[in-house]
C-alpha positions in Angstrom: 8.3 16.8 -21.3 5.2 14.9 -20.4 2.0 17.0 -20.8 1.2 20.1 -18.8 -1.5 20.5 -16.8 -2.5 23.6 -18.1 -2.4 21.8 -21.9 -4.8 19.2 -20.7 -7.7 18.8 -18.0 -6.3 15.1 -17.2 -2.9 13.8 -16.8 -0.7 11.1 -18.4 0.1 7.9 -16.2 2.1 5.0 -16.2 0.9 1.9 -14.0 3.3 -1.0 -12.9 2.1 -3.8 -11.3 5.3 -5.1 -8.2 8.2 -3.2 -8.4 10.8 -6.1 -7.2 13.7 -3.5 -6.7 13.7 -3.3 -10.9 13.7 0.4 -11.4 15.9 0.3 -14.1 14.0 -2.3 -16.1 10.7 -0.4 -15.4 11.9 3.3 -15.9 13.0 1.8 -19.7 9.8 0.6 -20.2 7.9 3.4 -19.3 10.3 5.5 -22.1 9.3 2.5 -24.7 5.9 2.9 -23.9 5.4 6.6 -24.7 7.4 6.2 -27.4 5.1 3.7 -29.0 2.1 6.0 -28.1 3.9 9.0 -29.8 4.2 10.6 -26.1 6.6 12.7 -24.4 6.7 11.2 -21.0 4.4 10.7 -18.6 3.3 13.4 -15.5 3.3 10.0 -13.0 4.4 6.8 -12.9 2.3 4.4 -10.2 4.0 1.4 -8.3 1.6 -0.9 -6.8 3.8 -2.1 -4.0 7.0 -4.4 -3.6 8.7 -1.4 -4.3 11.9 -2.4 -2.2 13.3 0.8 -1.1 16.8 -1.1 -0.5 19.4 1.3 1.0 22.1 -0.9 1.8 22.8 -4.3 2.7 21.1 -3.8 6.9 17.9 -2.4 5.3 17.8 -6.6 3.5 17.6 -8.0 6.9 14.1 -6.4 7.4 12.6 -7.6 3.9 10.1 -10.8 3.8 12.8 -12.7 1.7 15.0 -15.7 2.8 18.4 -14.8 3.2 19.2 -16.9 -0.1 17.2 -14.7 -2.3 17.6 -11.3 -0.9 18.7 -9.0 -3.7 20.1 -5.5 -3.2 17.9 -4.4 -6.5 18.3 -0.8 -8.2 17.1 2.0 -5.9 19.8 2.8 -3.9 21.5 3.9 -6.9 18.7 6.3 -6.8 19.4 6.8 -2.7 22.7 7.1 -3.8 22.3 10.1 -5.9 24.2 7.9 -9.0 20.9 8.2 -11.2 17.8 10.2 -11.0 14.1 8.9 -11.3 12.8 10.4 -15.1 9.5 10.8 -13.8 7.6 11.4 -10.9 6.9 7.8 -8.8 5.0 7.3 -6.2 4.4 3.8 -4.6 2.4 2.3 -1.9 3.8 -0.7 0.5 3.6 -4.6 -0.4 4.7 -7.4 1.4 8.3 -7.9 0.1 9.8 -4.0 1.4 12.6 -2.3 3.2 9.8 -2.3 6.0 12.8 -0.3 8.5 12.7 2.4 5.8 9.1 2.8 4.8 8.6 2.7 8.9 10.5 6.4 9.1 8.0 7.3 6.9 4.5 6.5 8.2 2.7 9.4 7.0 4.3 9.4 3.7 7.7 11.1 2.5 10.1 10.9 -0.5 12.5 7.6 -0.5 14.8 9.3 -3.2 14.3 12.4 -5.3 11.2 12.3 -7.3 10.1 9.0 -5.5 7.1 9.1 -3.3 6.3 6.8 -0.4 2.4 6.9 0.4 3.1 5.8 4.1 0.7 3.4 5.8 -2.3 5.1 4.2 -3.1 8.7 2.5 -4.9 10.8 0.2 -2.3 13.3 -1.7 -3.7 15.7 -5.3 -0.9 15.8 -8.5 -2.7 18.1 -10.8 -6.4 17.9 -10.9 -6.1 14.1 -9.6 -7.2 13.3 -6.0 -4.9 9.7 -5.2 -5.6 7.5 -2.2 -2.7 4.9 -1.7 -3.5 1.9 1.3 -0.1 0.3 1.7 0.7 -3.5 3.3 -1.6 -6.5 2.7 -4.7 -8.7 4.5 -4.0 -10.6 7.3 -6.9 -10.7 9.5 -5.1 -11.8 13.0 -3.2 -8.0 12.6 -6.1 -6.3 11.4 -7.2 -4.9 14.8 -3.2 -4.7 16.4 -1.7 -1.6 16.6 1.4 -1.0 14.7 3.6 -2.9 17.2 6.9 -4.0 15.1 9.7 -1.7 15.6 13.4 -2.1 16.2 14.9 -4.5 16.0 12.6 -7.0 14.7 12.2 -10.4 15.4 11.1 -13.0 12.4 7.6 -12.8 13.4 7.7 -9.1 13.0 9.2 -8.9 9.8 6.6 -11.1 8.5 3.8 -9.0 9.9 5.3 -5.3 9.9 2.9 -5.2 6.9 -0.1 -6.1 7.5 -2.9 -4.0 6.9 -3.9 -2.1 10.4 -7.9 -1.0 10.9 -6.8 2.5 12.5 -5.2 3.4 9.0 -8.2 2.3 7.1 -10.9 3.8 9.7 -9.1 6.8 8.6 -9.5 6.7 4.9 -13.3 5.3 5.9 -13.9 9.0 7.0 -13.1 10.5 3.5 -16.4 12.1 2.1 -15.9 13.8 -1.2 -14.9 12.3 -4.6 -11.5 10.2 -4.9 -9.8 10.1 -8.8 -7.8 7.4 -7.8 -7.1 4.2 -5.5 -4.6 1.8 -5.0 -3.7 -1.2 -3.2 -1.0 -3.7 -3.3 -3.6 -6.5 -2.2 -7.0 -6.9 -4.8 -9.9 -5.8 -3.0 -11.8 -9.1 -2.1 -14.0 -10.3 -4.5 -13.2 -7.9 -7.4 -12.8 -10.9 -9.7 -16.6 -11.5 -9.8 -16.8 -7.6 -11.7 -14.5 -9.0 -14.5 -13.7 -12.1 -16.3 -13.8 -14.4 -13.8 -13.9 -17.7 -16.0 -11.1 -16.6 -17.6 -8.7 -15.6 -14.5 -9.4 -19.1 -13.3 -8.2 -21.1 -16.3 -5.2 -18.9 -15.9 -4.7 -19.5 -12.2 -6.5 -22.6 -11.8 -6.0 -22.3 -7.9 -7.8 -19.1 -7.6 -11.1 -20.5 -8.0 -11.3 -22.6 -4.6 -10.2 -19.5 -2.7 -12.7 -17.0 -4.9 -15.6 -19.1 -4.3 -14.7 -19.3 -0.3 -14.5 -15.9 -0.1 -10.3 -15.6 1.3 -9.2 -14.3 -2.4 -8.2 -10.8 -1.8 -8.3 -8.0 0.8 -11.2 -7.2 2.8 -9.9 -3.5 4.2 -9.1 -2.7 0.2 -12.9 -3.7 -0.8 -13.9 -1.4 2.4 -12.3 1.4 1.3 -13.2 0.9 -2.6 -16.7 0.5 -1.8 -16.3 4.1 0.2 -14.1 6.1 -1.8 -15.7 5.1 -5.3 -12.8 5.8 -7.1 -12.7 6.4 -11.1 -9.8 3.7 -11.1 -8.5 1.2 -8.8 -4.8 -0.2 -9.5 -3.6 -2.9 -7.7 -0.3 -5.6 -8.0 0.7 -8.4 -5.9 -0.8 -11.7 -8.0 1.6 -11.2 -10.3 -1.3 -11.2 -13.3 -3.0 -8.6 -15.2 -6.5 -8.5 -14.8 -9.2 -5.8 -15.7 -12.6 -5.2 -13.8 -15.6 -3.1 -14.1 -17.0 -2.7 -10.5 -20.8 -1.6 -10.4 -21.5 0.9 -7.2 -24.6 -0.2 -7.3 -26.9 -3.7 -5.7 -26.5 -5.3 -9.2 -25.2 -8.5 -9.7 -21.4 -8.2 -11.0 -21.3 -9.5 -14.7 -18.0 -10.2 -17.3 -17.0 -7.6 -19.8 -17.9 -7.5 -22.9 -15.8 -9.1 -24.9 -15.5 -6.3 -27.3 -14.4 -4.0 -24.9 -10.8 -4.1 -25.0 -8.6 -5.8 -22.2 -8.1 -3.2 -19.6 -11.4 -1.7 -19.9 -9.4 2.0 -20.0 -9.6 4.5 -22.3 -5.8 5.5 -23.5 -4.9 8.7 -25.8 -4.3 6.8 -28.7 -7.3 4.5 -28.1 -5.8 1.4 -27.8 -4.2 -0.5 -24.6 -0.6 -0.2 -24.3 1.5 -3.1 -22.8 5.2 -3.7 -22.4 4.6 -6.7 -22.5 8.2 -7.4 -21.0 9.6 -7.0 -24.5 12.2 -4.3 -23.3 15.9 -5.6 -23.7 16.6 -3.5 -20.3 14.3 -6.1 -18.4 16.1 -8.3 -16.3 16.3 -12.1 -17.5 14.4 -15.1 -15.5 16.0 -16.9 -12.5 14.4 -20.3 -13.4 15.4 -21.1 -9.4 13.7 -18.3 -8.1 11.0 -18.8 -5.4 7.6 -17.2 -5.0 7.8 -15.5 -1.9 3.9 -13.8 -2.1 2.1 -15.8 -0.1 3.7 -15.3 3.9 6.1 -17.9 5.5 3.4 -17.6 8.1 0.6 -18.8 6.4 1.1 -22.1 6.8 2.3 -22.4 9.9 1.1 -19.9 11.8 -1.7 -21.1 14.6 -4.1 -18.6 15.4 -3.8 -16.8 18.8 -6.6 -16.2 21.1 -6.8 -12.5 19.2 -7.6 -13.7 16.6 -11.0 -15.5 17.2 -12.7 -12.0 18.5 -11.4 -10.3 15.0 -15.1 -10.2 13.4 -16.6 -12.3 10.8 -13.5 -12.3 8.1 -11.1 -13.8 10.4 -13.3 -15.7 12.6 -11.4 -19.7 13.1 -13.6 -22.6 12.6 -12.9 -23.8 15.8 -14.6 -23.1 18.9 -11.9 -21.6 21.8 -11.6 -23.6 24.7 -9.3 -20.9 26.6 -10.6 -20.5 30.6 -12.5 -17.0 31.1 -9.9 -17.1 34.2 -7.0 -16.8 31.5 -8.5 -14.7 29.3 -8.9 -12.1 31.7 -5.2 -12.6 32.0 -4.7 -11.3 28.9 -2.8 -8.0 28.4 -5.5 -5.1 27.1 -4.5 -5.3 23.4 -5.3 -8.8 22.9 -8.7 -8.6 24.3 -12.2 -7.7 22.2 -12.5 -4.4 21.4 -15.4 -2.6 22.3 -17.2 -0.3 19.5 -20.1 1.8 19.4 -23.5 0.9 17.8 -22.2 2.7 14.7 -18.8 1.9 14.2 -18.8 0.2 10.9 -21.4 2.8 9.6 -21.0 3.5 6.2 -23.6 6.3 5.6 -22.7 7.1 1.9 -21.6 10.6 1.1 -23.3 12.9 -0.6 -20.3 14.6 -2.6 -19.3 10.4 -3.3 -21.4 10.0 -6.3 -19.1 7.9 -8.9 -21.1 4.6 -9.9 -18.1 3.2 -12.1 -15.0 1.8 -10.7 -12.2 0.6 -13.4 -10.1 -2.1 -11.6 -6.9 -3.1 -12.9 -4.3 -5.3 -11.8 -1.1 -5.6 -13.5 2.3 -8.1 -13.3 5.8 -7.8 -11.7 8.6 -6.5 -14.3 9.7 -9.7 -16.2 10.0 -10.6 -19.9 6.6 -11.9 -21.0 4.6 -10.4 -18.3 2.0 -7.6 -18.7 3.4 -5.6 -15.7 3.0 -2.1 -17.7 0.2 0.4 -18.6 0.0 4.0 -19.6 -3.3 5.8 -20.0 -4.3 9.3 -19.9 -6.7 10.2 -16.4 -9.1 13.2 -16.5 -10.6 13.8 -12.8 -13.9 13.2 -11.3 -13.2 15.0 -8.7 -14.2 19.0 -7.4 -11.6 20.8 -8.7 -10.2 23.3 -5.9 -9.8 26.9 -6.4 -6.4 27.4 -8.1 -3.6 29.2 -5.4 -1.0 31.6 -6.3 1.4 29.1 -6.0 0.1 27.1 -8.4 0.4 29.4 -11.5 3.4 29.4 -11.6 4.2 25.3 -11.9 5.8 24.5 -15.2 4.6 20.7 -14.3 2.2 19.2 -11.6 3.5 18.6 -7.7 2.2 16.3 -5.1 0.1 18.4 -3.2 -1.1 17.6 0.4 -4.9 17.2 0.6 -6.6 19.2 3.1 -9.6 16.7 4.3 -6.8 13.9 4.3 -4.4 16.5 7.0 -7.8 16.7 8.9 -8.3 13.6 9.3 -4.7 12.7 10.3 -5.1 15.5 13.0 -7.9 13.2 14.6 -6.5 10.8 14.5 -3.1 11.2 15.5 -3.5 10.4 19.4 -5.1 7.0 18.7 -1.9 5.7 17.1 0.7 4.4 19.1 4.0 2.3 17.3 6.2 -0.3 19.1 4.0 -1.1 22.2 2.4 -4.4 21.8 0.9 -4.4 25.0 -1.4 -0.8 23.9 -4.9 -1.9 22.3 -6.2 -0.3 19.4 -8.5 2.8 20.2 -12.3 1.8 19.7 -13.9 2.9 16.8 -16.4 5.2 17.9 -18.0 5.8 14.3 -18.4 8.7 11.5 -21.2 10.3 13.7 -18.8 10.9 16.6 -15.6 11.5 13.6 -17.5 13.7 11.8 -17.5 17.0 13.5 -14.3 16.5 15.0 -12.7 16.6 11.5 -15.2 19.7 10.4 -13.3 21.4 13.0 -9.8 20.3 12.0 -10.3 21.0 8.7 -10.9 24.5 10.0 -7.6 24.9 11.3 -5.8 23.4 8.3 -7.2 26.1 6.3 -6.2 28.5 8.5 -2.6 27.2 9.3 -1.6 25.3 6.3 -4.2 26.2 3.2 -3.9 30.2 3.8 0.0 30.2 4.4 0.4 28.2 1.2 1.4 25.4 2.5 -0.4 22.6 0.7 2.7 21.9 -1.4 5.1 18.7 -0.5 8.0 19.7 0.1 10.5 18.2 -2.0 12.9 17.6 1.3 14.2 14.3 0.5 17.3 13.6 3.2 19.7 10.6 3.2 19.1 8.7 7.0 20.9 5.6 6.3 24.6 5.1 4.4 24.5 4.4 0.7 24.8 0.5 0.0 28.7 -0.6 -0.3 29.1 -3.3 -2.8 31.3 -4.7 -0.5 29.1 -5.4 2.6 27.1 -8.1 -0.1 23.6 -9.2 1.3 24.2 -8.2 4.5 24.1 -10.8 7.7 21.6 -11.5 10.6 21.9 -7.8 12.8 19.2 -5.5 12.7 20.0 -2.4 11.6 19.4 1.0 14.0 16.1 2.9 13.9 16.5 6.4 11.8 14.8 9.6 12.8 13.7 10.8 9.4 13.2 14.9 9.0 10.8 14.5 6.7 8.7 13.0 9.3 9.5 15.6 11.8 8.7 18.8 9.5 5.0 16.7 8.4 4.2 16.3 12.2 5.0 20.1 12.8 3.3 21.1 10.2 0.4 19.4 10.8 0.6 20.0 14.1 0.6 16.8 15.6 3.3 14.7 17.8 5.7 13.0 16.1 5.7 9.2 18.0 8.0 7.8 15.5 11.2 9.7 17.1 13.2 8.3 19.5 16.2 9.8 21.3 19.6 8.2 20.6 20.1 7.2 24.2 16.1 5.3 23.4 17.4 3.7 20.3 20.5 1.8 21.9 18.0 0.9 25.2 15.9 -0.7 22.3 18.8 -2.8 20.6 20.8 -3.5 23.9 16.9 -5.2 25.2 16.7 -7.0 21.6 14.1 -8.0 19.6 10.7 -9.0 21.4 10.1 -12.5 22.3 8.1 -14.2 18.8 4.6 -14.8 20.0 4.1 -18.6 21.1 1.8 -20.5 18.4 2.9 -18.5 15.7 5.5 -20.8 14.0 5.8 -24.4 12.8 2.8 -25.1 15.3 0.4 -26.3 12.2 -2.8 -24.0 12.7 -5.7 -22.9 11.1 -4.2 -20.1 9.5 -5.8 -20.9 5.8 -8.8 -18.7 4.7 -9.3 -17.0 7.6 -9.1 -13.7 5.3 -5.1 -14.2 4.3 -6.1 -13.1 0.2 -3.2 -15.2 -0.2 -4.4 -16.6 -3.3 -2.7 -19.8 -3.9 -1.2 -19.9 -7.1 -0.5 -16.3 -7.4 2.2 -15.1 -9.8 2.7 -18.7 -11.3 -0.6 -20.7 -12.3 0.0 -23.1 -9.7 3.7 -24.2 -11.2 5.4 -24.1 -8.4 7.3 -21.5 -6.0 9.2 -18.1 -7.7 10.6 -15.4 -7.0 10.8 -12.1 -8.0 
């Protein structure tokens, strides 16, 4: 067994960098790695994102991947009940998912036994760590949308069902006491300037242009870094391992010494421990594989009139020449938001006082990539009074974290899924959030804290059937929308509704009306689309040799 929290004031982790639906190949390099460090196990294993929660052959027809390349992967044998995860996963959203599945499960919930979805965004404790996930990647023209896509999709909504939304990072904006850990499937823009730089860029020789021009990365991951302070930041999606040492401070960012070693983080055993992608388990190259990271929609995407009132990160170098008379034909939710004079306040907490943020990207699971990392984590964090409940663990759970359910009480009314004609709520700033979330977390102590209920639940339900190898990739129909329990007993707990249920006689209104029609502009009408914020990183996974996948 991996080390007990009692046995230790930290835990032991494992970090993997994308996912790619290669469980298997990752779980067998986890084992390797403790082995090699003389360890039992580990108490968590991180996945930065591409997880690929693949159910069955209807759940590919709502990933980001051509029809060619679609893969059913390894987790529904894990759905499936066939094999068990060996350790405790949890996972945040990338840009390649099941985006049908991880939508039952906006505020977080487990995909399989001992697998963890982070939802859209959250803050959950394991042990003595404090973990803030922010799931989906940078795309400026959704930033301020409202999470529109639901069933059944069209292709513009499979490309965008991801993209980082403001309302979920406004939320972990409001955090004010000390985060252990953050991660992100995007880097937080401009991390590579806090690490060595020079070096990255001989690597990926295209990430230089986009660096220096200030698209390389995710804007809403460096908000919430630069708020949170985290002891580490993990993050995936460039498909390379890079290490950072982020200064909280107004100090110039400089390289690493180049004695320290490559990851910058301190393991047991004092050295750095990669797979490498050594591992006979891991799965061989496709030399035709394509790189599917950067969005179809990049290129050809043109931007909509939305996007030019998006702020200074999306703002198009062009000047708009739609009439006032047809903008103010516009429905509400693609018009300007208004916000209040503080808004984008960022009043730094008092009880935030880390100075020091470890950044760490890691690889996809592939021989000869440095997609794995173990390290042991001891917490920065204030420590809560130890519950009944708790004494008697013989290893760490997820807990729920009570400013995090506070916040999500707030906040709950503002979010709205499947409407694209409803505008995002106005950010009306900490001074306003502030005391509303004081008050919440009153009632969470009283409702859910006193009546022990902090614990997840380990109430992990099949929705969908298990894959049948027969059904192969799947074809073109959009699967139907699942209610998922897990959702249900969160939003009664918490005491909020639950938005993402529909009735059955909703569901078939919704696939008899189809998918929504795709936005005009968005495809194969050339645009302007390229650093306007995409972090798209040209390049990325493949040191500008061409396109691969997986």
């Amino acid at each position: 067994m991996a080390s007990n929290q009692s046995e230790t004031k930290g835990l032991r982790i494992a970090i993997e960098g994308c996912g790619h639906g290669t469980l298997n190949a990752i779980y067998a390099s986890v084992q390797k790695s403790c082995k090699m460090n003389g360890w039992d196990g580990v108490d968590l294993l991180i996945i930065g994102g591409d997880f690929q929660a693949v159910r069955n052959s209807s759940d590919l027809n709502c990933m980001s991947v051509p029809p060619k390349y679609r893969e059913i992967g390894d987790f529904h044998e894990y759905y499936s009940g066939v094999r068990q995860a060996p350790y405790l996963t949890i996972f945040i959203g990338g840009n390649h998912e099941a985006s049908n599945h991880l939508f039952e499960l906006h505020y977080g919930g487990w995909v399989a036994p001992n697998m963890y979805y982070l939802g859209a965004a959250n803050v959950v404790r394991l042990g003595p760590l404090r973990i803030a996930g922010l799931s989906g990647i940078w795309k400026g023209y959704n930033y301020n949308k409202s999470h529109y896509e639901r069933l059944p999709y069209n292709q513009d909504d499979i490309r965008s069902i991801y993209h980082i939304r403001e309302i979920d990072v406004r939320k972990l904006l409001q955090i004010r006491t000390q985060v252990d850990v953050g991660i992100s499937h995007d880097w937080p823009r401009a991390v590579e300037w806090s690490g060595d730089h020079k070096a990255l860029f001989k690597r990926k020789d295209l990430f230089e242009a986009d660096s220096k021009a200030g698209t390389l990365g995710s804007p809403a991951a460096k908000y919430v870094l630069e708020r949170l302070k985290p002891a580490f930041w993990f993050s995936a999606h460039m498909h390379i391992k890079f290490a950072a040492t982020v200064k909280h401070q107004k100090v110039d960012p400089v390289v690493p010494d180049s004695a320290v070693n490559d990851a910058g983080l301190t393991i047991e055993n004092g050295s750095t421990q990669d797979d490498g992608g050594q591992n006979a388990s891991v799965q061989k190259r496709n030399e035709e594989e394509i790189d599917l990271d950067m969005d179809e929609s990049d290129e050809d995407r043109k931007p909509t009139e939305q996007d030019q009132s998006l702020g200074d990160e999306s703002k198009s170098t062009e000047q708009s020449t739609v009439p006032q008379s047809l903008r103010e034909q516009l429905p509400a939710s693609f018009k300007k938001q208004a916000q209040t004079d503080d808004a984008h306040e960022n009043t730094p907490p008092t009880d935030i006082t880390n100075k020091t943020t470890k950044f760490l990207a890691l690889d996809k699971c592939l021989p000869g990539r440095k997609f794995l990392q173990i390290l042991s984590i001891e917490p920065i964090s204030e420590q809560p009074k130890t519950r009944p409940e708790q004494k008697e663990q013989t290893r760490p759970r997820l807990e729920y974290d009570k400013e995090w359910l506070a916040i999500t009480r707030v906040f709950a009314p503002e979010i709205n899924f499947g409407d694209r004609s409803c505008p995002l709520p106005p950010n009306r700033g900490e001074s306003f959030y502030r005391p509303l979330i004081e008050k919440e977390e009153q009632w969470v102590e009283e409702n859910i804290v006193s009546k022990n209920g902090l614990l997840i639940p380990e109430n992990f339900e099949r929705t969908a059937p298990i894959y049948d190898p027969k059904s192969g990739k799947g074809g073109s129909e959009m699967p139907v929308e699942y209610n998922n329990p897990q959702t249900a007993a969160f939003c009664e707990l918490v005491g909020i509704e639950n938005k993402l249920f529909l009735t059955d006689d909703e569901k078939n209104e919704r696939m008899r009306n189809g998918p929504q029609p795709e936005e005009v502009g968005n495809r194969n009408q050339g645009g302007q689309a390229r650093g306007r914020g995409s972090g798209r990183g040209r390049g990325r996974g493949h040191g500008g040799r061409g396109r691969q996948w997986r």
